[in-house]
C-alpha positions as CSV (number, residue, x, y, z in Angstrom):
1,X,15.8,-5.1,21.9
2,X,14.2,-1.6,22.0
3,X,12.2,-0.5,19.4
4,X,9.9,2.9,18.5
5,X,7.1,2.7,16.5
6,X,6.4,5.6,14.5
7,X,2.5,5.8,13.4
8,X,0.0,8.7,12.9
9,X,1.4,11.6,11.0
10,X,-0.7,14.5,9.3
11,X,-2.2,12.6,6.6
12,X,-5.8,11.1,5.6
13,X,-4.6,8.2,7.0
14,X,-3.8,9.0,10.3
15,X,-6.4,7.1,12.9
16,X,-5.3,3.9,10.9
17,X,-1.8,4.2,11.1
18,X,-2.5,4.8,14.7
19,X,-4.1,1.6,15.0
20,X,-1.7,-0.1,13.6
21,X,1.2,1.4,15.7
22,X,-1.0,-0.1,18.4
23,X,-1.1,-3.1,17.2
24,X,2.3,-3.5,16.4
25,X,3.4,-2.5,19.3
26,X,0.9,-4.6,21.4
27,X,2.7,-7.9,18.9
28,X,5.9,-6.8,19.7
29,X,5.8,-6.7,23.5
30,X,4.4,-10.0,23.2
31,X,7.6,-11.3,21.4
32,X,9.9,-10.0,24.1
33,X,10.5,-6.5,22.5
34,X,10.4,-2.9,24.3
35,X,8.4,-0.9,22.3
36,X,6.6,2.5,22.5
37,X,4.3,4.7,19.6
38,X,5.4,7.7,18.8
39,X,4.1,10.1,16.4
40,X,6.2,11.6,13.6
41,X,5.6,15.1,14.9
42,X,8.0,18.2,15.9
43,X,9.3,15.7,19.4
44,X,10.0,12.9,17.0
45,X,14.1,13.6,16.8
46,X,14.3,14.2,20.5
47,X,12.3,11.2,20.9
48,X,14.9,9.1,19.1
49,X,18.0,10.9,20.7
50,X,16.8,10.2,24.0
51,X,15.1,6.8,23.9
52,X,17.9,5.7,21.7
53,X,16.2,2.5,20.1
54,X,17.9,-0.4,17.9
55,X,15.4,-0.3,15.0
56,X,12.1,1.6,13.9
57,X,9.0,0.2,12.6
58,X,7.2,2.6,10.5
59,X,3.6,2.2,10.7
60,X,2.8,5.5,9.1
61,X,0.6,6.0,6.5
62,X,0.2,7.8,3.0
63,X,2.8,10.6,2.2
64,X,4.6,10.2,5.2
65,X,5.0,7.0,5.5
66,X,5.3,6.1,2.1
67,X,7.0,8.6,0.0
68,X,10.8,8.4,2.2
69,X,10.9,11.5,3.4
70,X,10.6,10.0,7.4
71,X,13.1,7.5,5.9
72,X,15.7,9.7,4.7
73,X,15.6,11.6,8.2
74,X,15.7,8.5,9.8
75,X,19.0,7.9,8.2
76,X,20.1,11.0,8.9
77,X,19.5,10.5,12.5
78,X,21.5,7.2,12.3
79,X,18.2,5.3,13.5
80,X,17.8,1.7,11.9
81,X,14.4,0.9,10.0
82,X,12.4,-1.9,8.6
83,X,11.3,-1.3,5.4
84,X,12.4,0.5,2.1
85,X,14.9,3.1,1.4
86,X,13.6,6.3,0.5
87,X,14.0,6.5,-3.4
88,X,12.6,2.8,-3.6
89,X,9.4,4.3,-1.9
90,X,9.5,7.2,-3.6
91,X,9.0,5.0,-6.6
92,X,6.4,2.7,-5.3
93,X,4.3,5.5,-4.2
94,X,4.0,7.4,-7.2
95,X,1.0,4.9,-9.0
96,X,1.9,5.8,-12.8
97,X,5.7,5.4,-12.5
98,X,5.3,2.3,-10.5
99,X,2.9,0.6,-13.1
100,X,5.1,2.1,-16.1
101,X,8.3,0.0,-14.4
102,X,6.0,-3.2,-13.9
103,X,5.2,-3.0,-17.4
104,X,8.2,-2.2,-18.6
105,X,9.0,-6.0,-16.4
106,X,6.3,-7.5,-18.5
107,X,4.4,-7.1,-15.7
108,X,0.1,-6.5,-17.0
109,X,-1.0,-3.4,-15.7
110,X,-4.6,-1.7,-16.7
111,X,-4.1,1.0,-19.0
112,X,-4.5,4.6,-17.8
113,X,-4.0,7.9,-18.3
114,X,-2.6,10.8,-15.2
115,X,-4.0,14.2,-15.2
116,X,-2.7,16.9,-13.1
117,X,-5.2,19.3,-11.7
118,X,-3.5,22.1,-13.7
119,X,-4.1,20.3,-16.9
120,X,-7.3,19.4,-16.0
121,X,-8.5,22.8,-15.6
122,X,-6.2,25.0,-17.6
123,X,-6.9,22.9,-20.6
124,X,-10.8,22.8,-20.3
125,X,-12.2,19.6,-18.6
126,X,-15.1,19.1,-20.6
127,X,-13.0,18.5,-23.7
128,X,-10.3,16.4,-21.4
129,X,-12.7,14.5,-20.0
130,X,-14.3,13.4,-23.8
131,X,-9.9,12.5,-25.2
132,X,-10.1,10.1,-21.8
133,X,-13.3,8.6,-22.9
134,X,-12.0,8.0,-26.2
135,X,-9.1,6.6,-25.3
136,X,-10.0,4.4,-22.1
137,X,-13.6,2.5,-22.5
138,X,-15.8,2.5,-19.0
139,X,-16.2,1.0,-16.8
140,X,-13.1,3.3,-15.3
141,X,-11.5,3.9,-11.7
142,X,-10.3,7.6,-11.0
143,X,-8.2,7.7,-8.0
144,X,-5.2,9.8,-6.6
145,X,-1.6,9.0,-8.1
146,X,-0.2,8.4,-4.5
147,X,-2.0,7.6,-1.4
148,X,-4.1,5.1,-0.3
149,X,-7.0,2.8,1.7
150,X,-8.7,3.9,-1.3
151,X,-9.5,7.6,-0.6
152,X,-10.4,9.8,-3.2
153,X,-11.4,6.7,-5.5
154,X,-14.3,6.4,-7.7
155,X,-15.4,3.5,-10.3
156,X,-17.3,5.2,-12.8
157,X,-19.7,3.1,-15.0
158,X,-21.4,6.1,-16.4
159,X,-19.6,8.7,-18.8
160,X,-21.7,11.6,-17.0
161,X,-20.4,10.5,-13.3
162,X,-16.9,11.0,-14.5
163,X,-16.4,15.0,-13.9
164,X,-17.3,14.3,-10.0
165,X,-15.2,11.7,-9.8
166,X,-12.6,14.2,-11.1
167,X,-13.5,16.4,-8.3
168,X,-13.9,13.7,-5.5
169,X,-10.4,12.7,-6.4
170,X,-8.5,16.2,-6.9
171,X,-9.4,16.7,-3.0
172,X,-7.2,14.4,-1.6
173,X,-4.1,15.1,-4.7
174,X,-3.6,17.2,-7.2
175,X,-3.0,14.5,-9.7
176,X,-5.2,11.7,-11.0
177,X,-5.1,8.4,-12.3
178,X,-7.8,7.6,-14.1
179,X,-7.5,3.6,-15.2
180,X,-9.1,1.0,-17.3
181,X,-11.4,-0.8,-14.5
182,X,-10.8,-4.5,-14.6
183,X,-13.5,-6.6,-13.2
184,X,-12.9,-9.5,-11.3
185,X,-11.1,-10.8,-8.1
186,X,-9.5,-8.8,-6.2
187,X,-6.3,-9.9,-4.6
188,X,-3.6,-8.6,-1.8
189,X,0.1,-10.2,-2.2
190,X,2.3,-9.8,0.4
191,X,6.3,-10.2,0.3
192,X,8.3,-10.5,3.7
193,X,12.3,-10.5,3.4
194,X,12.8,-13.8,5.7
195,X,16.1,-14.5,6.2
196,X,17.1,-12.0,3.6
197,X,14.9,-14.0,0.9
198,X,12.1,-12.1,-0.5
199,X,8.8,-14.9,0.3
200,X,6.0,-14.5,-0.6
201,X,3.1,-14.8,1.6
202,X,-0.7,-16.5,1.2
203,X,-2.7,-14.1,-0.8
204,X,-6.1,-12.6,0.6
205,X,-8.9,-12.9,-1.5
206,X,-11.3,-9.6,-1.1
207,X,-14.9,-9.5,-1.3
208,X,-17.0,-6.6,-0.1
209,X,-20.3,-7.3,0.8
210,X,-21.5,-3.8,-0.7
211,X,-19.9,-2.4,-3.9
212,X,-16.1,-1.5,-3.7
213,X,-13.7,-2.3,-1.7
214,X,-13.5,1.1,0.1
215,X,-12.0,3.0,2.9
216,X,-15.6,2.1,5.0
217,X,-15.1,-1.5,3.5
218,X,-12.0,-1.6,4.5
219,X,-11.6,-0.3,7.9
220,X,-15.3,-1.1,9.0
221,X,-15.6,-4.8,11.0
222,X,-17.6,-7.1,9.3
223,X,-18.1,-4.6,5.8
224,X,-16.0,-7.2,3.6
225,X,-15.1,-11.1,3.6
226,X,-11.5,-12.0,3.4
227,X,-10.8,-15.6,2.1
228,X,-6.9,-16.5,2.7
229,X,-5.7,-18.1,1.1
230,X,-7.8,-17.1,-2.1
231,X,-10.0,-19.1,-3.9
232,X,-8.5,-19.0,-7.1
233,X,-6.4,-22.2,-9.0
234,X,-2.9,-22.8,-7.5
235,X,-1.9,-21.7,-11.4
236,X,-3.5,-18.7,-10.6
237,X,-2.1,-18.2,-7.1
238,X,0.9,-18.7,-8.4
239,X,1.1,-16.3,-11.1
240,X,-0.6,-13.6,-8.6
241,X,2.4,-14.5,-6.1
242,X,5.0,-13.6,-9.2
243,X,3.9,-10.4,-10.1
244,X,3.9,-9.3,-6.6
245,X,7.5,-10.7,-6.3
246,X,8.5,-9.0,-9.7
247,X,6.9,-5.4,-8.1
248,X,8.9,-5.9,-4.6
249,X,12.1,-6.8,-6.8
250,X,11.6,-4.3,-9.7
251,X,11.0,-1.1,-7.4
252,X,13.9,-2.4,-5.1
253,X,11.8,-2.4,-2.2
254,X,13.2,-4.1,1.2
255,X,11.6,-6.1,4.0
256,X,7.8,-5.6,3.6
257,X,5.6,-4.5,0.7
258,X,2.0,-5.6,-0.3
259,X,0.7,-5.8,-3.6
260,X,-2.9,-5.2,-5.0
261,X,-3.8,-6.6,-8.2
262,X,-6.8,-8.2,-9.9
263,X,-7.5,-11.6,-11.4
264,X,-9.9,-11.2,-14.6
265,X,-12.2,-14.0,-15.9
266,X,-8.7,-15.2,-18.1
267,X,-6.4,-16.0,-14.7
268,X,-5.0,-13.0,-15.5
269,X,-3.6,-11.0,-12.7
270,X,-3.5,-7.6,-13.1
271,X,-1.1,-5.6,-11.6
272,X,-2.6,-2.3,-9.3
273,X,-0.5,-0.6,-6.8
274,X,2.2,-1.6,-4.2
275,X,2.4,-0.7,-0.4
276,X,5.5,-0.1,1.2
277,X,4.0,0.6,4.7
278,X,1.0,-2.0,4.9
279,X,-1.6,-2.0,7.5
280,X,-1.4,-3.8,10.4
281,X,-5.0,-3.1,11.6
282,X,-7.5,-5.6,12.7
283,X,-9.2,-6.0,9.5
284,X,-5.8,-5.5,7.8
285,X,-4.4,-7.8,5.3
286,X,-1.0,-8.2,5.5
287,X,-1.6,-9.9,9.2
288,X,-4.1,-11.9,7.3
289,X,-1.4,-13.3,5.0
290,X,0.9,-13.8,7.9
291,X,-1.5,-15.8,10.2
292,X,-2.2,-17.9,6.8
293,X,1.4,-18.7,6.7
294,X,1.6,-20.1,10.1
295,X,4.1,-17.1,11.2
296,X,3.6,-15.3,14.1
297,X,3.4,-11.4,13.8
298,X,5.6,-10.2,16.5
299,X,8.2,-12.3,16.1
300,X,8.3,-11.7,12.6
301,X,8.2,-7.7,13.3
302,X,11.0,-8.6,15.7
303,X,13.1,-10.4,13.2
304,X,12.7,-7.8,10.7
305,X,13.1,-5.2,13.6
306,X,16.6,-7.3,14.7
307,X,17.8,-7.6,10.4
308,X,17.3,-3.5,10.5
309,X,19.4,-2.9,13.3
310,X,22.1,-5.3,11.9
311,X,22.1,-3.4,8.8
């Protein structure tokens, strides 16, 4: 099999999805598979016409990796790919409509309000700012309504640290989610399409060792401990594992996807976000979930390179 992975891109997270194209790719060759990085730039089609592969892995990152817009050229250009079709991540990516669906499932979600920049300013942010706090007690979390590893987010405990988290978070989108902050354990779910069947995967438990789990938390050796699977009741587990089924079946996502949530003090889980284009980094934790399974990674990016190419 010949495969391309496509990582890097023009967004905030480009030196991570490079690392995980490495890293894919370095899995892959181990599984028997001829693979090469490429990034999505202007040489990406003529790339593709003359390497000719059976399947691509996306390993991008934020918009363009997330949002189907390399997906629906990649099905113009006839080229196979794991993952998502493009209105399923169009979906998933946008935070608000995402949770709206999952609640709409019965799905819990923390309530939260989304606040275009235009709004925000054309409307007076002082007096914004005071409906929010009326409406959503702190502690809060402001982050972007797409993206992700966390940039541009802010918990705020304090009513007076909210207009620069306002700010912090309008400079990497121009929309914000500002959301009812729910303390307690945090938790990634991930969902592989094995043989077709959606399975969910051992969750990671998060802990960072300072504060939030950030992008230097996350991307930083040593900055957080991972516990996988989670130390949390099998009930508990369980539950966690359903809601990140429900959000993989309820957006219509495909092959991979990775849910973040949060287990309160109750056992509740707490749906967050989902991931359509997870990391594959060394402190990473979809590979986490996978090594906790017993699975190999290449040879599961190879099946789901070879169920691609059979589409």
């Amino acid at each position: 099999m010949r495969a391309v992975i496509l990582a890097g891109g023009l967004s905030f997270e480009r030196e991570v999805s490079l690392r995980s194209g490495r890293r894919v790719c370095d899995a892959l060759r181990t599984a028997g598979v001829e693979a090469s990085v490429h990034d999505a730039d202007a040489s990406l089609l003529a790339t593709l016409a003359a390497v000719g592969p059976d399947a691509a892995f996306i390993a991008l990152h934020g918009g363009p990796g997330e949002d189907g817009a390399i997906r629906g050229v990649l099905d113009l250009a006839g080229v196979p790919y794991v993952g998502s079709v493009p209105h399923a991540c169009r979906v998933a990516f946008d935070k608000p409509i995402a949770k709206a669906l999952l609640r709409s499932a019965g799905v819990a979600t923390p309530e939260a309000v989304t606040l275009p920049h235009s709004t925000f300013r054309e409307l007076g942010a002082h007096d914004v700012l005071d409906l929010i706090l009326g409406r959503l007690p702190l502690p809060l979390i402001v982050k972007p309504s797409s993206g992700g590893s966390a940039l541009g987010a802010t918990v705020v405990r304090d009513a007076a640290a909210l207009p620069a988290a306002m700010v912090h978070c309008f400079s990497y989108g121009d929309t914000a989610l500002v959301e009812a902050f729910v303390e307690g354990t945090e938790l990634a779910v991930s969902v592989v399409d094995v043989a077709g069947t959606p399975t969910v995967l051992p969750a990671v438990e998060i802990v960072p060792k300072e504060g939030v789990f950030d992008y230097a938390a996350r991307y930083t050796a040593g900055a957080t401990d991972y516990y996988t699977p989670a130390r949390l009741d099998d009930a508990v587990l369980d539950a966690a594992g359903a809601v990140a089924l429900a959000a993989h079946r309820v957006l219509g996502l495909r092959d991979v996807s990775r849910t973040d949530l949060v287990v309160d003090a109750h056992g509740t889980p707490w749906f967050l976000e989902v991931n359509v284009a997870p990391g594959m980094t060394e402190t990473s934790l979809l590979p986490m979930a996978v090594a906790a399974a017993g699975l190999d990674a290449g040879t599961l990016c190879r099946d789901l390179l070879a169920a691609a190419a059979s589409r």
